[in-house]
N, C-alpha and C positions, 0 to 999 in steps of 0.2 A: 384843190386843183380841178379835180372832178367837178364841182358846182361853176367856175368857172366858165368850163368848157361847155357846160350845158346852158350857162348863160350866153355865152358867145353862139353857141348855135341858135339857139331861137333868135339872136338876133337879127342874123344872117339867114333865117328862113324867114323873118318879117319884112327883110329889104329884098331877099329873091320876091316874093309876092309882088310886091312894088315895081321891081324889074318886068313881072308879065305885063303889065298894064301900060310899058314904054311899048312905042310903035318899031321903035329902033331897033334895028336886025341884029347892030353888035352888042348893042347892052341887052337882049334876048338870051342870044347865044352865051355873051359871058354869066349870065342870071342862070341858063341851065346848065354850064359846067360848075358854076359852082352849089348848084343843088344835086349833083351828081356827086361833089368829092364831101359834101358834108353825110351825107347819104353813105360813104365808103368810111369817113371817118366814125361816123356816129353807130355803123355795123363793129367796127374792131375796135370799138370801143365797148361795146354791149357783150362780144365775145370775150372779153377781159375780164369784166365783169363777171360773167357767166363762171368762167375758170377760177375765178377767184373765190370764189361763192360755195363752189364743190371741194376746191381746195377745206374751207374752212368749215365744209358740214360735216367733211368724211373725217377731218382731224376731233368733231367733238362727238360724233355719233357713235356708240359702242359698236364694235367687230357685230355682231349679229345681227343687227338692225343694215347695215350696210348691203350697198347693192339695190338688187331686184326679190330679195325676200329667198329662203329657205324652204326644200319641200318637206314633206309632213315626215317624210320618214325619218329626217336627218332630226327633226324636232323632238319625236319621241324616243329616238337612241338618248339625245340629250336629256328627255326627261329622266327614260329609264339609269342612264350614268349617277344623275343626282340621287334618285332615291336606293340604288343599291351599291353604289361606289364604282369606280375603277378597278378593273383587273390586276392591278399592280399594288391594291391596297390588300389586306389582311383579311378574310373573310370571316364576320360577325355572326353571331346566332342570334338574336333578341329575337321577341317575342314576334312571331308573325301574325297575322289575323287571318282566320280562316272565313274566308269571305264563301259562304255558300252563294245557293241562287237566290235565297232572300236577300243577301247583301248587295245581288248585283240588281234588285227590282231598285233596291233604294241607293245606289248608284245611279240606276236608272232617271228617278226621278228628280235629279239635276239637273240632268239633261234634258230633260221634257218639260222641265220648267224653266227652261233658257228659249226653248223653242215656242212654250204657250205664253208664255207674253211678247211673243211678236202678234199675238192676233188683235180683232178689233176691240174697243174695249167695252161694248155690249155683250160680247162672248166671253172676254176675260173675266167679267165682273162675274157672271154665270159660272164660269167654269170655278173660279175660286171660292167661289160662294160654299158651291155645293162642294167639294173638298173640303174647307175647314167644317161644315159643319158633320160632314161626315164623320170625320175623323176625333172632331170634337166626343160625339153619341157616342163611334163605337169606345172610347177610352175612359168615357164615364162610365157606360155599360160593365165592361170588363172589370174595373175598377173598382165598384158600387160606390161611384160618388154622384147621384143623382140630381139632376138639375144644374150641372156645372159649366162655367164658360172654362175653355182653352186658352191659353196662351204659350205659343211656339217661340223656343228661342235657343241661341246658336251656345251662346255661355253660360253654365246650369246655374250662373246665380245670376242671372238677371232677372229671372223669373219673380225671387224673393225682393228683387229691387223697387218692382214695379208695383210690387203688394204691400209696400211700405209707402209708396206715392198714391197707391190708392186710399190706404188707412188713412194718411195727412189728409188728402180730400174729406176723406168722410166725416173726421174728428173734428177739423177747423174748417167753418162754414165758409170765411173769411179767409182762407187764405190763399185763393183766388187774386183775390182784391189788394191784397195787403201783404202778401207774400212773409218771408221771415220773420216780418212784427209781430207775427198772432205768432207764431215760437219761441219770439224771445219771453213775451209776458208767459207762457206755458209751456215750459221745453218736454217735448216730446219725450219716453224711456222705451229703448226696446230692449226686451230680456233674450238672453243667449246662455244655453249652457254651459258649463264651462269646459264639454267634452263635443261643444260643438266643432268644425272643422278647422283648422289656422284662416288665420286671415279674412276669417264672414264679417265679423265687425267693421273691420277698416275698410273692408270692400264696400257694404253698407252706406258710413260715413261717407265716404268720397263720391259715392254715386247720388248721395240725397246731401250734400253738402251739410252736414249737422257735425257738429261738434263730438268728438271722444266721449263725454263723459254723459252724452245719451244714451250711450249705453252701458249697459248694465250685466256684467254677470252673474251666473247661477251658480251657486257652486253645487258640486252633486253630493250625492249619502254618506256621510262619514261614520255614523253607527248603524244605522239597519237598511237594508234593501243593496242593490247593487253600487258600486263604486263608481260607475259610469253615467249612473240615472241622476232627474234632476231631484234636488232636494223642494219638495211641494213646501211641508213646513219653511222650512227656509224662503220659498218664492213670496209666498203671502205677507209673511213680516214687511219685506223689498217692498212689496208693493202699497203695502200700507205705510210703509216712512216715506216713498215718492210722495203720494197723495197731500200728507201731512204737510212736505215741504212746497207744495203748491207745484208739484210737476203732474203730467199726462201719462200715465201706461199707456202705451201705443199697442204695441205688437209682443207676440211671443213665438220664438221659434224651437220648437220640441223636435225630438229625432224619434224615428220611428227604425231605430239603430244606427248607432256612433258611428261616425264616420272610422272609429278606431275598432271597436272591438263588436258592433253592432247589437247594442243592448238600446232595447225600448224602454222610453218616459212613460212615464205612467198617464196617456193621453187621456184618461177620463177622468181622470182628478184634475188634470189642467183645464179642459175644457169647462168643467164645472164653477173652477177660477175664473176662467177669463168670461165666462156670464155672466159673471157676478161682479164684475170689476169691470165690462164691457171691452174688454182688450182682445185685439185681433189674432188667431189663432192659426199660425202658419206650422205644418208638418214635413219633413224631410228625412230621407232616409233609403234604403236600400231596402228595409224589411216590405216598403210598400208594397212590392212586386207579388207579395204572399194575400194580396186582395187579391188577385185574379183566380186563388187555388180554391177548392170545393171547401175545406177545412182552415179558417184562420184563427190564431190568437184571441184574444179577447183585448191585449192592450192591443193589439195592431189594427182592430176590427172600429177600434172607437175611434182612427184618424178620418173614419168615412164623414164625423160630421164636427169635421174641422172648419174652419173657413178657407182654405187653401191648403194647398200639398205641391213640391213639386218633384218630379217623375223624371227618371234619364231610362226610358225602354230601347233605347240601341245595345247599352251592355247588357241589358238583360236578356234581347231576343239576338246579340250579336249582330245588330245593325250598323253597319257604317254610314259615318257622314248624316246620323238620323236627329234632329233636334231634341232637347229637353224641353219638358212639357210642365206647365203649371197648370193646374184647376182650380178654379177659385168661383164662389157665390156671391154672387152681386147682383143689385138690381137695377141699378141706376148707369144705362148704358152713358151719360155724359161724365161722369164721373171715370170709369173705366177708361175711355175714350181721352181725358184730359190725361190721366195716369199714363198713357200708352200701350195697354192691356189690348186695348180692338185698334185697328186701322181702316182704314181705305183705301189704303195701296192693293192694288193687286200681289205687289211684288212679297209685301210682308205675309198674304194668306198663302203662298203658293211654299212657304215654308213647310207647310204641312205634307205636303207634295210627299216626299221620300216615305213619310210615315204612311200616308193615306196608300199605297201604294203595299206595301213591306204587309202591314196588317191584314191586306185582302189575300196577299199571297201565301202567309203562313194558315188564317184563319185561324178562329178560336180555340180550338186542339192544338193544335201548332201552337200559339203562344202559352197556351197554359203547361205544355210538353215540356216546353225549355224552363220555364221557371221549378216546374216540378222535378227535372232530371236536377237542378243544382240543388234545390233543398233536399234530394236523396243525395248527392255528393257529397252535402255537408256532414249529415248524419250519419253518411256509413263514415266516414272520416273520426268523426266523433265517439262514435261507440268502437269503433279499431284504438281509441286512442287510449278510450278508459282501461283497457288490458293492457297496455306498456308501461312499465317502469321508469319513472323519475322523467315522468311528462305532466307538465301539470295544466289543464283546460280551464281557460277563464270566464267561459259562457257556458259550464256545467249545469248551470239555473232557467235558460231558458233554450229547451229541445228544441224550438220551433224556430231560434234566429238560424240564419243561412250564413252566417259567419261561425267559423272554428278558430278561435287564437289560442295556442297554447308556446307553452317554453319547458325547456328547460332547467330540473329546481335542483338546488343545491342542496337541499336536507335530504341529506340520503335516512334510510329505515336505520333501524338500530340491530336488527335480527342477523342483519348479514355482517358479517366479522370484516368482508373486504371492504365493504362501504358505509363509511361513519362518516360521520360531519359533526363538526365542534358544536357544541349545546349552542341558542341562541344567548338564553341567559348571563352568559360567562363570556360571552366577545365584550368587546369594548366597542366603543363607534367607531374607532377608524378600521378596526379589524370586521366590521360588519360592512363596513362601505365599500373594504376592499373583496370582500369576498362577495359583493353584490358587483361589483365592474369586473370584476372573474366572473363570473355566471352572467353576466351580459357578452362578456368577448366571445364567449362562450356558445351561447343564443344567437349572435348574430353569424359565426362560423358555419352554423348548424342549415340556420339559414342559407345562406350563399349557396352551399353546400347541395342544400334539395332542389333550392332552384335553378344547379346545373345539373342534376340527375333528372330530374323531374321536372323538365319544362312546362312541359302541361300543364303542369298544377296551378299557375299564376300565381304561384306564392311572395307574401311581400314581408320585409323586415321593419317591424317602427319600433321604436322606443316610446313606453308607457310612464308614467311621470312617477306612480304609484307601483308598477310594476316589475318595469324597468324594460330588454329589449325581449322581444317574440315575435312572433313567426303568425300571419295570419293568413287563414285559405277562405275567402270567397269569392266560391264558384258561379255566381249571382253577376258578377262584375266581370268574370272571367271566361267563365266556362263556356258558354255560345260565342266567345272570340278564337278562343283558343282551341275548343272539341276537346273538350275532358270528358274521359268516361270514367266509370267506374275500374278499372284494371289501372286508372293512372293513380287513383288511389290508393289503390291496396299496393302499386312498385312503392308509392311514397310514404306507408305504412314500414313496407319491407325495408326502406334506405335509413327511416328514422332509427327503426331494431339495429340496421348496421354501424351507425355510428354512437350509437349510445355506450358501449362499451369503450370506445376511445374517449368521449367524452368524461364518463366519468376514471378512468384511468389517468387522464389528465390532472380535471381536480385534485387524487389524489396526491399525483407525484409534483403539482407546483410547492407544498412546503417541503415536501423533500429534497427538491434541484433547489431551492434557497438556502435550505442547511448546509449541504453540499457547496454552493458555491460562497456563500460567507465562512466556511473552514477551509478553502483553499485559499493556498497565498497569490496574490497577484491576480483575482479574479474578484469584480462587484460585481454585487445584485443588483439590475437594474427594475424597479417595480415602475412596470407598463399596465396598467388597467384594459388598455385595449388591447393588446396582444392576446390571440387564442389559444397559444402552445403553452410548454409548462415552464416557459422565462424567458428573460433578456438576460442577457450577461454581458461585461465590457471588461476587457484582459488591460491591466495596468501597467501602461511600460513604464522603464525606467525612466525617461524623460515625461511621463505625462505630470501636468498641473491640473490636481484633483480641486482647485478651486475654480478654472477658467467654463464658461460654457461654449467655448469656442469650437471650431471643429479642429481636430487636430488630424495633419498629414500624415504624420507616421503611425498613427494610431490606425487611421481607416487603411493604411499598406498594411496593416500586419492584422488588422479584421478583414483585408479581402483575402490574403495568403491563407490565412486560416478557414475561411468557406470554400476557398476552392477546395485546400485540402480534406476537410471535412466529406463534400461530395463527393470527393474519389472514393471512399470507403465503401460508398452505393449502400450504405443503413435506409432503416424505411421511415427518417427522420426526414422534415426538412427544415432546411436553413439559410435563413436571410441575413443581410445588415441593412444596417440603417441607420438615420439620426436617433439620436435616445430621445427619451419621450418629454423631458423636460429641456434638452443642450440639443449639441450641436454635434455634440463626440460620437464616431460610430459605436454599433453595438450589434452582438450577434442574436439576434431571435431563434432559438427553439424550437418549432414547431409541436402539433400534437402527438402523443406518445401512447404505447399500446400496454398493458397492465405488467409483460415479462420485460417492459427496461429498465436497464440495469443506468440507475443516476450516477454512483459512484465514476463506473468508469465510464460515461459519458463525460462528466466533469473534470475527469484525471486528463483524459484524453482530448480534451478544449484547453486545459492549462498546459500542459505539455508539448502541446502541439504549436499553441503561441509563444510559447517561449523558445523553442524550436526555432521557429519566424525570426522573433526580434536577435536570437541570437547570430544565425547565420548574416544576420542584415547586418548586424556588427561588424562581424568578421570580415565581414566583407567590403565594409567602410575603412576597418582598422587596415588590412589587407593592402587596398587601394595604396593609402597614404603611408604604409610601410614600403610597398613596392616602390613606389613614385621615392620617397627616402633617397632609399637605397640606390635606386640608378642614380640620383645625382649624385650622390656620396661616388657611387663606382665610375661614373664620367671625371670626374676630378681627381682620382685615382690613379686611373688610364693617363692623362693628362701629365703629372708627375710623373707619372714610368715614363714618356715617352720624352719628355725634357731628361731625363737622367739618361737616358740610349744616348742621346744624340752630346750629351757630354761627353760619354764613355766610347763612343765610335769616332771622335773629331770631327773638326770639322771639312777637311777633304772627302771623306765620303759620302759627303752631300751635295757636293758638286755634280751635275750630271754625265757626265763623260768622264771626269776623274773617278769619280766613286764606282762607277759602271766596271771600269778597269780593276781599281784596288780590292774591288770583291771579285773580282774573278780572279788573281792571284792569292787574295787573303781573304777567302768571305769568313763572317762572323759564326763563329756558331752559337745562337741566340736561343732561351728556351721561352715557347709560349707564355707571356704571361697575361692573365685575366682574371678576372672577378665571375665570382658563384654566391648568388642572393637564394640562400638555403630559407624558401617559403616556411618551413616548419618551426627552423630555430628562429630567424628573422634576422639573421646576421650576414655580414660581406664576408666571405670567406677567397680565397686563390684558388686558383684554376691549376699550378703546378703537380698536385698530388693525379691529378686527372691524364696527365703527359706522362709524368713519370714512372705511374704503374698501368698506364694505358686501361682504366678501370673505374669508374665512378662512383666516390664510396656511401657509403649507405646510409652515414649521417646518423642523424636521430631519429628514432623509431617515433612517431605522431599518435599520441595519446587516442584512443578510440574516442570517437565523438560523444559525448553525454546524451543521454538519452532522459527525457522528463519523465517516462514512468516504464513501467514493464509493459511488454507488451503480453496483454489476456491469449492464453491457445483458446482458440474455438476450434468447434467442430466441422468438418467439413459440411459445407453449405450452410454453415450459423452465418447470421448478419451480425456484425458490430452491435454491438449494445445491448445484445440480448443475454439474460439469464440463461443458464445452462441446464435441460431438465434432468431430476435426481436423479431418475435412472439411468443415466447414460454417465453417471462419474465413471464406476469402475470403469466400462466398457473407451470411454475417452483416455484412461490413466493406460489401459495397454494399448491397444491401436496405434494412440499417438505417442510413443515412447522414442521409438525411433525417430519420428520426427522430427521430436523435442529436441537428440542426440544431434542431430544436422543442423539445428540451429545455432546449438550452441559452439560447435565447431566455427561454422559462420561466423560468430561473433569472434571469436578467438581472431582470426583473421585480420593482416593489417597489411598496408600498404605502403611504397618505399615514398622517401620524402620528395619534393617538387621541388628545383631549381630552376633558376634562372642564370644563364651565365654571361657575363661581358668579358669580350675578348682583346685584346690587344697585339696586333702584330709587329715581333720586333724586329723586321725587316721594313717598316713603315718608313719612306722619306729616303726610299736606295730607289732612286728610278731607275730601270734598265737593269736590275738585276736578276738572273735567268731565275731566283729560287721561284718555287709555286708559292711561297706563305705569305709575298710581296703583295698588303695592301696597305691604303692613307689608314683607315681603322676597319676593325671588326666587330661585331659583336651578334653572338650569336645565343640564341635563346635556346634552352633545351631544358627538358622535361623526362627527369627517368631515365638519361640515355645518354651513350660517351660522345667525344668527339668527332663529327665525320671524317677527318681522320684516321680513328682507327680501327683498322680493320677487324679487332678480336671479339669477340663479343664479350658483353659485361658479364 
């Protein structure tokens, strides 16, 4: 419709034109009125347009982009909202960064490299020039990696990406030319240890587009030297059955500490390989950072004449937003250049910006300070540790890594009587596996543990393959983010000493809460590996199907009954549910326990207490559907009494004006009769004995409720579950004598039975009769107590 009308107007402004060029006054005049209305038409139609147009920007354009734009202040409330949360959310502790003024130089230079590439690009080129190559000197200097190019990058393995696209250059002359042909006739190997980090492989493959089974791992030392290191004998074999099958050793990437436990490869025996075998020689690692100190290693000292390394110095100097750095020897800048290694962007050199920046303002003291304040963190950490008991250090072999792992061990001494552990020789394998997933729940507890006592610390939890889970501290990765001093190590010395007693008092008493709970009746033991406390337990009702793994309703009502109750007791226990570790069935978790608790009556007191639960929950069912019974029974009761009145009084006085009359001459004298549902006995009994001795009788005395077990006397201010100490028997047997006396009176104690009663008025169906008892029915509930009626007391 629209395309129409814009056809019809030009058409009518090509015949107006036509109109100027008549001489004629009236076809003038009617040619400018109607270049006037197509002029009025063609404006409200453009304004329609317009409207329509806003209509349909403002319905696709999100809330904030709309309008005339947002001022700054409103924009940073919204940044700040996103990265700390709303006020109405729960407030978090995670780790903060302690950004000093070095952090905020290399802050800084984001911004200054947002601003130096607006300039010319005769000065850009200059100005970034001399930044990478500065920054390059100063990092090789510090470093002693002499003669080396830089390459700055955002993601710390692209660095290694690009030194495997440099190696394919160098190795295949032709594959420039010829791209993946010259790979298939000689496929590429690159070796990886097999305590290299998850994921470097695949990442690898994907970025160099090569196939899975290029790569090649290492496995590390199975009989001598460290567990973490790579096996040399073993590498040379690999590389000689590649060769054999007509493949390439490309590259080798050695650690200069495990990204797990921070143990170094034996970097001068590889290198000596990879000369000999011509294979590119890349290093990584966190021990790096220990080139910049006055005193290194001897393996760490041999990554100086690697072929590459590459570097993350923002964790080390507590740098934000600072790239990772790679260094690599090369000579052939077109080679580099095709790899992606150099650029000619400005934008790529101005990467260096934050670093080039950050390093001028610590200076050389300054960086050697912080790497040196973490390798004294690690070491006082480590020598506090070798004096603690039942700690065990997995980098005892080399003083100089900056990584501390230790755990947790389960072989306790044999000297101390309280703490033994089952010979290893005499388990069986499932009884060693399970006491190696106990001593990991365990480890990983300890863990969580210190790293909410001791933030500072940057402590992290992994699971070791060979070891199993532990607890590792490097302050190298941590410590200049977070400000760890030395005082945060010695609180975190002090908190391992506090929990170590619980810990192994745990151990202990998990076979003994198993015994315990497999000799009571109506309790299994449920074996969770990962649970930290000293068991799972799951209380068996009468209705459960111990074949189903389903979750069951009355099971989880009579496991929450029981944690509540459990909590009320306020023991220094705690206690969860939950699904069981294989089903679906709730189950009550345990928590960790202190050396004086007492299992027995822990146990007694879970079984008794549950059964407690399911029984009243009975009673209470049964209860329901006896009361509901019984009022029907007693409505149909009432019902016959009140057909037999109205036989027995005729039928004239139920007329109402005749009846009204003949009771006022002859009224009936009728006695209450009603139904009494005696809650104890469970029976319909009459309401007659109630009228006639004006007195409520007392029925059957209600069996005192069963109780699952004795309740233990403690001593004032004893917690639940605790042992009682020897010395205080006597002194508890008289103190609390009388006590005992008042309890047991207590118990003796019972109460009168609970009715219910339905009433029947035998004046029912006399309208107009003056008596007060005159209603269609009654029934009245009562509890303990006579008639309102009568005035005497029971």
């Amino acid at each position: 419709m629209h395309v129409a009308f814009r056809s019809n107007a030009s058409v009518l402004r090509r015949l107006h034109l036509n109109f100027e060029l008549i001489a004629d006054p009236t076809l003038a005049e009617m040619g400018k009125n109607l270049k006037e209305a197509m002029k009025m038409l063609e404006d409200s139609q453009r304004r329609t347009e317009e409207e329509n147009g806003k209509k349909l920007i403002s319905g696709d354009i999100p809330g904030p982009l709309q309008g005339s734009g947002q001022d700054m202040v409103s924009i940073l409330q919204l940044v700040q909202n996103l990265m700390h949360g709303d006020e109405d959310e729960e407030p978090q502790s995670p780790r903060i960064q302690n950004i000093g003024e070095q952090g905020h130089m290399a802050l800084l230079g984001h911004s200054l490299g947002a601003y130096i590439s607006t300039l010319d690009k005769e000065k850009l080129r200059k100005l970034t020039t001399r930044i990478l190559s500065d920054t390059t000197l100063w990092l090789c200097r510090i470093f002693r990696y002499e003669n080396g190019c830089a390459y700055f990058h955002e993601e710390e393995r692209e660095g290694l990406a690009k030194i495997c696209r440099l190696a394919i250059h160098s190795r295949y002359e032709d594959f420039v030319v010829d791209g993946f042909n010259v790979l298939y006739n000689k496929k590429p190997v690159i070796y990886l240890s097999a305590a290299a980090r998850p994921g470097l492989g695949q990442y690898l493959c994907n970025q160099l587009g090569l196939p899975f089974p290029c790569l090649c791992r290492v496995p590390c030392n199975t009989m001598f030297g460290s567990q973490h290191q790579m096996d040399v004998a073993f590498l040379e074999k690999m590389i000689k059955d590649d060769i054999e099958r007509g493949r390439l050793p490309l590259l080798l990437v050695a650690n200069a500490g495990t990204a797990a436990v921070g143990h170094t490869d034996k970097i001068g025996r590889l290198k000596e390989l990879c000369e000999q075998y011509g294979i590119w020689l890349h290093v990584e690692g966190v021990n790096l950072a220990t080139l910049a100190l006055g005193y290194v290693s001897s393996s760490v000292l041999a990554a100086t004449k690697c072929d590459s390394m590459t570097m993350t110095p923002g964790p080390w100097l507590g740098l934000p937003a600072v790239p990772a750095v790679t260094l690599y020897k090369h000579d052939d800048p077109a080679l580099t250049l095709v790899a992606g290694l150099t650029s000619n962007k400005p934008a790529d050199k101005l990467r260096a910006l934050p670093l080039w920046l950050s390093l001028q303002y610590l200076g050389l003291d300054g960086i050697v300070e912080r790497i040196k304040h973490a390798c004294q963190l690690s070491q006082r950490l480590q020598e506090s540790l070798k004096k603690v008991n039942y700690i065990k250090i997995l980098v005892e072999d080399e003083l100089s890594s900056p990584v501390v792992v230790f755990r947790f061990f389960q072989e306790l001494p044999d000297s101390d009587p309280v703490f033994k552990a089952v010979p290893v020789p005499t388990m069986t394998a499932s009884a060693v596996g399970r006491e190696r997933h106990s001593c990991d729940a365990l480890n990983r507890w300890l863990g969580e543990q210190l790293k909410q006592l001791v933030p500072a610390s940057g402590l992290t939890v992994m699971d070791l393959e060979a070891e199993g889970t532990c607890v590792r501290f490097s302050p190298l990765m941590t410590a200049a983010v977070l400000g760890t001093r030395g005082e945060d190590v010695d609180q975190l010395v002090a908190c391992i000493e506090s929990k170590l007693p619980v810990l192994s008092s745990t151990l202990q008493l998990r076979e003994e809460f198993k015994q315990e709970v497999e000799a009571t009746a109506g309790l299994l033991y449920v074996d969770d590996p990962n649970w930290p406390g000293i068991g799972v337990v799951r209380y068996e009702h009468a209705n459960d199907d111990k074949s189903s793994l389903k979750s069951d309703p009355e099971g989880e009502k009579i496991h929450a009954g029981l944690l509540k109750k459990l909590n009320e007791l306020e023991s220094d226990l705690t206690f969860k549910i939950g699904p069981e570790y294989k089903s679906m069935k709730s189950c009550l978790y345990v928590g960790m326990a202190s050396e004086d608790m007492d299992v027995a009556e822990l146990v007694e007191t879970i079984a008794a207490t549950a059964r407690e639960i399911e029984e009243n929950s009975r009673l209470l069912e049964n209860m329901t559907e006896v009361v509901r019974k019984g009022i029907q029974e007693a409505q149909v009761e009432l019902q016959k009494a009140n057909e037999e009145r109205l036989l027995e009084e005729g039928v004239l006085r139920q007329i109402p004006v005749v009846g009204s009359v003949l009771n006022w001459f002859s009224p009936v004298q009728a006695l209450q009769k009603g139904r009494t549902f005696n809650l104890t006995a469970g029976s319909l009994e009459s309401t007659e004995p109630i009228y006639v001795y004006k007195a409520q009788g007392a029925g059957v005395t209600p069996p005192p409720t069963p109780s699952g077990s004795r309740t233990k006397q403690r001593l004032p201010g004893q917690k639940p579950f605790k042992r009682s100490l020897r010395g205080s028997d006597a002194l508890s047997e008289t103190s609390s004598a009388s006590h005992i006396e008042d309890l047991e009176k207590v118990e003796r104690l019972s109460g009168g039975p609970e009715q219910i009663t339905l009433e029947a008025s035998s004046t029912e169906g006399h309208p107009g009769a003056p008596s007060p008892q005159h209603a269609s029915r009654s029934e009245a509930f009562q509890k303990g107590a006579p008639h309102p009626e009568d005035d005497h007391p029971q």
